[in-house]
C-alpha positions in Angstrom: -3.0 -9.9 37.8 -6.3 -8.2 39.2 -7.7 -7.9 36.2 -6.8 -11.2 34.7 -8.5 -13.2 37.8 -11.5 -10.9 37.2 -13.3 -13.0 34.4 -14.3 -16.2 33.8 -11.7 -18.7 32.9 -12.4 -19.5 30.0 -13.3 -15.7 28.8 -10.9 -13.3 27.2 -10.1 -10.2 28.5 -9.1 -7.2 26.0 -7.3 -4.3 27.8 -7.1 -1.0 26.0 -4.7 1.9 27.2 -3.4 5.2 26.2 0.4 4.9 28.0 -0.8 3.7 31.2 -4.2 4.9 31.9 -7.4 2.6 31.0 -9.3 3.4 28.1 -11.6 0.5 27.8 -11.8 -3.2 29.2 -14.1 -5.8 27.3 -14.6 -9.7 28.0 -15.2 -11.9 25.7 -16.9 -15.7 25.5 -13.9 -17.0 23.4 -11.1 -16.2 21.1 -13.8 -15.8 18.1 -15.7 -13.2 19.9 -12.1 -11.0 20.4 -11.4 -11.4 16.6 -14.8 -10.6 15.4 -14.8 -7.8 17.8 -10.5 -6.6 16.7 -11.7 -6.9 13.2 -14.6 -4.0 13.9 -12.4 -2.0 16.1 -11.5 1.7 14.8 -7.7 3.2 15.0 -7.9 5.9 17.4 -5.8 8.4 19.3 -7.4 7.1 22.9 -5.5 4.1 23.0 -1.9 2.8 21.8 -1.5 0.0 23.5 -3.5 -3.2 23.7 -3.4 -6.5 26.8 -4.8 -9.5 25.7 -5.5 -12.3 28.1 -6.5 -15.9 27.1 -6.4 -19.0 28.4 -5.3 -20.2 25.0 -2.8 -19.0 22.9 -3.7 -15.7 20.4 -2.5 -15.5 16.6 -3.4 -12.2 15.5 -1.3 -13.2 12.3 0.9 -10.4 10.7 1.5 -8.1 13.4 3.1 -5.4 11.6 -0.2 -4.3 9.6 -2.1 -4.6 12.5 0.1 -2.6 14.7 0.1 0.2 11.9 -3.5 -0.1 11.3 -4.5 0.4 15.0 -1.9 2.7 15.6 -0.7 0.8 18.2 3.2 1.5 20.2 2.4 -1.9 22.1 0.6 -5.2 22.6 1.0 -8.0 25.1 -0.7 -11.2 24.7 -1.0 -13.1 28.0 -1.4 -16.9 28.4 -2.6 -18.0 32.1 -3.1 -21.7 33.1 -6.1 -23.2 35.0 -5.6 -21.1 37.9 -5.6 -18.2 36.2 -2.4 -17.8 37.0 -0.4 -15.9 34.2 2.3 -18.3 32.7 3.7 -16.5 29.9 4.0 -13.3 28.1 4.5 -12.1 24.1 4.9 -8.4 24.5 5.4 -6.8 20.7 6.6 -2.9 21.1 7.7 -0.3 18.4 11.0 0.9 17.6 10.9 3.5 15.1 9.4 1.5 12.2 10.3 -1.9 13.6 8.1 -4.3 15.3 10.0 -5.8 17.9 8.8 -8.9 20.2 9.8 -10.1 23.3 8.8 -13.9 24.6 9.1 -14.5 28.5 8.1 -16.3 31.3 5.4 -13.9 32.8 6.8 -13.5 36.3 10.2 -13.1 34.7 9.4 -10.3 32.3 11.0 -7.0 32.1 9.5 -4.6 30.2 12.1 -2.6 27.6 13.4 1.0 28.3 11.1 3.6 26.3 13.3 5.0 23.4 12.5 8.1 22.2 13.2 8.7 18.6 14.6 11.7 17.5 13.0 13.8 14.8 10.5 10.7 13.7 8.5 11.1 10.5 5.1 11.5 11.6 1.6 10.0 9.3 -1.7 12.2 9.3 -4.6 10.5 8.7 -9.2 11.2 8.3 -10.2 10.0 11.4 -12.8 7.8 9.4 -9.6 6.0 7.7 -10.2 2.3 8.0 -7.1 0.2 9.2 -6.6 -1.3 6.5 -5.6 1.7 4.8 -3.4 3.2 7.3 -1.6 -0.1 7.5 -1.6 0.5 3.5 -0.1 3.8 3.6 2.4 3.1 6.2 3.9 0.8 4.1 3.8 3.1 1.1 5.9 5.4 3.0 8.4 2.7 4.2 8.8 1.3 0.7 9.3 5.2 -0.2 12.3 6.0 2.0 10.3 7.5 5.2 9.7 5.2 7.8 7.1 6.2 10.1 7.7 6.0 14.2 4.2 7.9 15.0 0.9 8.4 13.6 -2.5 10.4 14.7 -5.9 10.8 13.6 -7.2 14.0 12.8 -10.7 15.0 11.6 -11.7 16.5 8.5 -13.0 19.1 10.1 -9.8 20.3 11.9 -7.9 20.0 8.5 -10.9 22.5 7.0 -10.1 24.9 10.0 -6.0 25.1 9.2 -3.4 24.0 10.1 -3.9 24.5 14.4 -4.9 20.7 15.0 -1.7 19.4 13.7 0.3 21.8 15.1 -1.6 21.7 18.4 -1.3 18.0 18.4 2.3 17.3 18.5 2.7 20.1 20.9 0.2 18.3 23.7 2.4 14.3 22.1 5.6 16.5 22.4 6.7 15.3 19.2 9.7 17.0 17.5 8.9 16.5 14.0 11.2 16.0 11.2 9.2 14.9 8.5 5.2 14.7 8.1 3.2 13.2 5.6 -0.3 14.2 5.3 -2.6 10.8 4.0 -5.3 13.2 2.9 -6.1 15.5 0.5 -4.6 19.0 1.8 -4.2 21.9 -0.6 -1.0 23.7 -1.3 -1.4 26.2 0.1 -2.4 24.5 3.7 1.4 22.1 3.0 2.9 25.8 2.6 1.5 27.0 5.6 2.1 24.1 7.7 5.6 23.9 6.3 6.3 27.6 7.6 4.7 27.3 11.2 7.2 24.0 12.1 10.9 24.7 11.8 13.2 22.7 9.7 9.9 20.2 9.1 9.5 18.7 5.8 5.5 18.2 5.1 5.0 15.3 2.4 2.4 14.0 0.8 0.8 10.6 -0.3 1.5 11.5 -4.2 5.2 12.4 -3.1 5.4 8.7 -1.3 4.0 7.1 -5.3 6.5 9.4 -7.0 9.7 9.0 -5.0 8.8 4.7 -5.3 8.5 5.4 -9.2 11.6 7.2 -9.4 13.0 4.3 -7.5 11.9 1.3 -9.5 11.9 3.0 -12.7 14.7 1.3 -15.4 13.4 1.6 -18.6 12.1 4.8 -20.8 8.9 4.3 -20.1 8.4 4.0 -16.0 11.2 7.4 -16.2 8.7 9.1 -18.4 6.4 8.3 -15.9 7.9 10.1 -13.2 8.9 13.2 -15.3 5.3 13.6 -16.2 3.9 13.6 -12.4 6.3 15.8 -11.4 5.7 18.4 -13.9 2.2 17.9 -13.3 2.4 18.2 -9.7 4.6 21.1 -10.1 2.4 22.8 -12.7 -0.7 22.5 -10.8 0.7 23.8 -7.2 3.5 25.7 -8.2 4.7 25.9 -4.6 7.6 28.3 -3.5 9.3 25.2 -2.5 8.9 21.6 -3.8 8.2 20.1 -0.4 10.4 16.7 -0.8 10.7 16.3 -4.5 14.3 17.2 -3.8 14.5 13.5 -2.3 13.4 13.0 -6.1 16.9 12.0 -8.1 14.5 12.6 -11.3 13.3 16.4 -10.2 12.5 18.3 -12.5 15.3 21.0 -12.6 15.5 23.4 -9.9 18.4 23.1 -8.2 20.7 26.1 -6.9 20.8 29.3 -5.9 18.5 32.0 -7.6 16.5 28.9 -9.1 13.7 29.4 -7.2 12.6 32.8 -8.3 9.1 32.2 -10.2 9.9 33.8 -13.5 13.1 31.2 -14.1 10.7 28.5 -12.3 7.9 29.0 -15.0 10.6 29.1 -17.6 12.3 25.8 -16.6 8.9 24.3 -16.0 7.5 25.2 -19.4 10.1 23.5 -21.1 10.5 20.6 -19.6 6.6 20.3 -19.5 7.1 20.6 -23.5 10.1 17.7 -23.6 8.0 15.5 -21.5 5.3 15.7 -23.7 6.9 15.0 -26.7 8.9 11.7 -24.8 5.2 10.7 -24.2 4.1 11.5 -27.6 6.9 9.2 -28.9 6.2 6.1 -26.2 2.8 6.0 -26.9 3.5 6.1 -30.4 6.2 3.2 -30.3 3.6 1.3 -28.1 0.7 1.4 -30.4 3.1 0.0 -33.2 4.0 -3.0 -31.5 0.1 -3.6 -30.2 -0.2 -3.6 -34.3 2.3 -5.6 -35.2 1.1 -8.0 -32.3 -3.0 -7.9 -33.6 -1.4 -8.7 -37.3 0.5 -11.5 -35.9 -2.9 -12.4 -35.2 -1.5 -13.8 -31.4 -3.6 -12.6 -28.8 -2.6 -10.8 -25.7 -3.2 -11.8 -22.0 -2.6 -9.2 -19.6 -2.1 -9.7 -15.5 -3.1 -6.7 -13.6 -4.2 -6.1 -10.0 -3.4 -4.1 -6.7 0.1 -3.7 -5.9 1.4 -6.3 -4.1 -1.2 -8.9 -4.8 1.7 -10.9 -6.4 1.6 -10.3 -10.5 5.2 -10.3 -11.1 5.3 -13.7 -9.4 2.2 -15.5 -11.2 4.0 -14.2 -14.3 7.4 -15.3 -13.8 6.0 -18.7 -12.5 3.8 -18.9 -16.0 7.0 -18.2 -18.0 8.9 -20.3 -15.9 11.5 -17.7 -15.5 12.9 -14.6 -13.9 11.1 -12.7 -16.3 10.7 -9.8 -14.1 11.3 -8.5 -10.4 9.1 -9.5 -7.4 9.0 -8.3 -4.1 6.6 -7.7 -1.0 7.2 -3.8 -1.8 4.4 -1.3 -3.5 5.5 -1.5 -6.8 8.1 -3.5 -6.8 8.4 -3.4 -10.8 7.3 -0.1 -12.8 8.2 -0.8 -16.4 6.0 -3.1 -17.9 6.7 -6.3 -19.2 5.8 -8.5 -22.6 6.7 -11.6 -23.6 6.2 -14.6 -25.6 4.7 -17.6 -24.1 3.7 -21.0 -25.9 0.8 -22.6 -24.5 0.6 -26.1 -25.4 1.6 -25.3 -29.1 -0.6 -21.8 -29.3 1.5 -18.8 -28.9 0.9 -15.9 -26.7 1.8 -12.5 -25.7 1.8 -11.8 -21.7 1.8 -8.9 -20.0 3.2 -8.1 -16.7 1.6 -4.4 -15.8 2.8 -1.9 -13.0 0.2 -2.7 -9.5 -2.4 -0.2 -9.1 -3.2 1.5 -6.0 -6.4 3.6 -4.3 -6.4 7.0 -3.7 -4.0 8.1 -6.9 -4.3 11.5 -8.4 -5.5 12.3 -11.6 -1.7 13.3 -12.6 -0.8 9.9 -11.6 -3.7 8.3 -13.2 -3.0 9.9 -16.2 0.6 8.5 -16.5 -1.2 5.0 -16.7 -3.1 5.8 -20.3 -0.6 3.7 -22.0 -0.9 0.8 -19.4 -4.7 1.3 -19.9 -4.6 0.8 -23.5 -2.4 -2.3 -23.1 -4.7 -3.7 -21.0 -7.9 -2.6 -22.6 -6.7 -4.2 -26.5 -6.1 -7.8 -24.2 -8.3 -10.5 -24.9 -8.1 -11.9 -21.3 -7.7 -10.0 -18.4 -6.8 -12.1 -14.7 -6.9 -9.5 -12.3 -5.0 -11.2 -9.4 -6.1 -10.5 -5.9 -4.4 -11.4 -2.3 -7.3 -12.5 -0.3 -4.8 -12.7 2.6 -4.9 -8.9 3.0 -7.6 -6.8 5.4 -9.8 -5.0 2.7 -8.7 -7.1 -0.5 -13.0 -6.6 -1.3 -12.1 -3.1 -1.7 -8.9 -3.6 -3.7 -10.5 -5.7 -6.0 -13.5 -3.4 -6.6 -11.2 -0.4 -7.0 -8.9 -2.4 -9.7 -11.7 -3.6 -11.6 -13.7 -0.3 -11.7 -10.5 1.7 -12.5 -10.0 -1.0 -15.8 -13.5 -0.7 -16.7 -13.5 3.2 -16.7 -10.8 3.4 -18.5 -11.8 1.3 -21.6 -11.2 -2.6 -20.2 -14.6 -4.7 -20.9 -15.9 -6.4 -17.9 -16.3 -9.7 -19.4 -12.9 -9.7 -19.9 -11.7 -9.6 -16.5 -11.4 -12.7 -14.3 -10.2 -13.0 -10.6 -7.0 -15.3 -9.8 -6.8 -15.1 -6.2 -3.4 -15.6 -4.8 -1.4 -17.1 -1.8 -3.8 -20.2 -1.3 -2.1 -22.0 0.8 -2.6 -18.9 3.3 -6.2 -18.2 3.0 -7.6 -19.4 6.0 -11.5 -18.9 4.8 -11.9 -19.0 1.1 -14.5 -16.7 0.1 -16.8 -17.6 -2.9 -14.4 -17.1 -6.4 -16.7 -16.2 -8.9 -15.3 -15.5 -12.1 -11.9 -17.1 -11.2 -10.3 -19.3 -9.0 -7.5 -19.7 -5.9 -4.4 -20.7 -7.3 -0.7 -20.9 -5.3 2.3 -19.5 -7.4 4.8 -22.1 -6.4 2.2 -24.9 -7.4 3.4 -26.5 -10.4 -0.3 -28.2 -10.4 -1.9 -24.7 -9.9 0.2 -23.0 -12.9 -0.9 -26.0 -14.9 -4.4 -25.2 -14.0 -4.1 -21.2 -14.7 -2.4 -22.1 -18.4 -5.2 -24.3 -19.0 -7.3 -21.8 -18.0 -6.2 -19.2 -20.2 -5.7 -21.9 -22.9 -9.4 -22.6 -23.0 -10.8 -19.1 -22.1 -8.2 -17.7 -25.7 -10.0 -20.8 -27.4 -13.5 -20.1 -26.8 -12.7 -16.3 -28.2 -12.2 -18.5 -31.6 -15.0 -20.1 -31.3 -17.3 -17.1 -30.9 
């Protein structure tokens, strides 16, 4: 109450604390000022929960990537009335990896009962991560089985000293660990180490989180190819005394059992199925670069829909083909196996492709699993790389996507920008080689058909 009354009436007032103790307390002129100032704020471990009072209400939008971004365990959001009186309260709290909200009267507002997980999986990240991309990797880990119920910052420093500020960390948070996944690049020998000083801990990583989605989604040949050839790669290139949580891997790669684990049977298991992997790649490659031939004598040309994952290219493709063509989802990589069918376009026939969503940050053993997809993409005439402008840091997204394409054989000219979800976008940034476009929009999918209608055309004229 003191601190509401202390500020102008029209100001609001931004609270910060860690548990119960003040960390910082800001005013600002109007609700523009607090969301210019929230959208330069940095995640830290000084503060986890966040008051926000306002004489008017306060849409911070999705709260669940904003929580996770910021790190946050809870948020309140206060409306007061003329007197400054406080009338109501929105109070949003964790619960393991739930977001859960509570709408009251102010004065008649009880505040929940702490739970304490057990054994919660706990996220490491770079102190310089931006939000965006811990809210990003949080859901990469839900989507992968392990829901996250805490997460700390650590610097790059401390990681280059061992493993003492982790360990030292959830001593002072008296957390009892039963998972941890490490967003940052960490040797295997530091995941070993870490592994051995925390009993009955399992220590993940961010590859482990793509791999065990793969194995999830994957249906066809191709996508389970995929997994076998990360995971020998993986395998190969640590060759860890244990595969820390590749066991959660149906997939695996072998070594299961008793006496399995000693390294002259490991390197013998490994060798050959490194060798039977290779050759299934050898043979889906092959079988790919037949069709791409028989589709270039067909002389029908090829229009392929990349982007993030996520941004919503399963759902621009099933809309185009005016089918259920292929899954869609708002999970990371919600289909793996890529898709091609036959679409006529006002009388001219053409091939589209539905390709697996990209994401930052991938290995080069997951990268490398993606040289088929690349040259898919790469022999297309057209290229719409769809974006979700709706999402904190879709700039970087799209520069990641386009950069990845064009290093791996795509030709910039090519590739033009469909950004997604209009009907969300609350400030529509300048489109440049593209447009905004709304899936469910039987105008808008007119518009994109045309689109690639005339764009195909012009290729014939030239």
């Amino acid at each position: 109450m003191r601190i509401i009354r202390e500020r102008p009436l029209s100001a609001v007032k931004l609270i910060a604390l860690n548990g119960f103790e003040l960390e910082r307390s800001l005013v600002f002129a109007s609700n523009w000022g607090l969301f210019d100032y929230l959208e330069t704020l940095k995640p830290s471990n000084l503060f986890d929960f966040l008051i926000i009072a306002s004489k008017n209400d306060v849409d911070l939008g999705d709260i669940k990537p904003f929580f996770d971004g910021m790190l946050l365990k809870r948020l309140a959001i206060i409306r007061h009335d003329e007197e400054k009186l406080p009338e109501t309260i929105r109070f949003f709290y964790k619960s393991g990896p739930k977001i859960e909200e509570i709408s009251s009267p102010f004065f008649l507002f009880k505040e929940p009962a702490p739970q304490k997980e057990e054994d919660p999986a706990v996220a490491f990240f770079l102190t310089d991560t931006p939000s965006s991309e811990i809210a990003e990797n949080i859901k990469l880990a839900e989507d992968a089985g392990f829901p996250v119920s805490e997460s700390y910052l650590i610097s790059e420093n401390s990681v280059k000293h061992g493993i003492n500020g982790i360990t030292s960390l959830l001593t002072q948070r008296m957390v009892k660990a039963k998972c941890i996944i490490l967003f940052f690049a960490a040797a295997p020998a530091f995941i070993s180490k870490l592994e051995h000083s925390l009993e009955n801990v399992t220590v993940l990583s961010r590859d482990d989180m793509i791999i065990s989605i793969f194995d999830s989604r994957a249906n066809g040949s191709s996508g389970k190819l995929k997994i076998e050839s990360i995971v020998v790669a993986k395998e190969r290139s640590s060759f860890r005394q244990k595969i820390t949580g590749l066991s959660r891997i149906k997939g695996g790669i072998g070594l299961k059992g008793p006496g399995e684990t000693k390294e002259e049977e490991r390197r013998r298991i490994l060798k050959k199925r490194e060798k039977s992997v290779r050759e299934g790649l050898e043979k889906e490659f092959s079988r790919q670069e037949f069709q791409r031939k028989f589709r270039k004598k067909s002389n029908i040309k090829t229009v392929a829909i990349v982007g993030y994952t996520n941004a919503g290219k399963s759902t621009l493709f099933n809309a185009l083909m005016n089918e259920h063509a292929t899954d869609e989802s708002d999970r990371f990589f919600s289909s793996i196996d890529p898709k091609i069918r036959k679409l006529n376009l006002f009388g001219m026939p053409v091939f589209l492709l539905d390709t697996v969503g990209f994401i930052s940050e991938m290995s080069e053993d997951v990268i490398d699993t993606f040289n088929p997809t690349f040259s898919e993409i790469s022999n297309s005439e057209l290229i719409l790389d769809v974006v979700d402008p709706t999402e904190k840091g879709w700039e970087r997204r799209k520069s990641f996507v386009e950069s990845l394409l064009v290093e791996n054989g795509s030709k910039k000219e090519n590739i033009f920008t469909l950004f997604s979800k209009k009907d969300r976008v609350r400030i529509k940034h300048p489109a440049g080689r593209g447009f905004y476009y709304n899936a469910f929009d039987g105008e808008d999918i007119l518009r994109v058909k045309k689109f690639i209608f005339d764009r195909l055309n012009e290729e014939n004229e030239q």
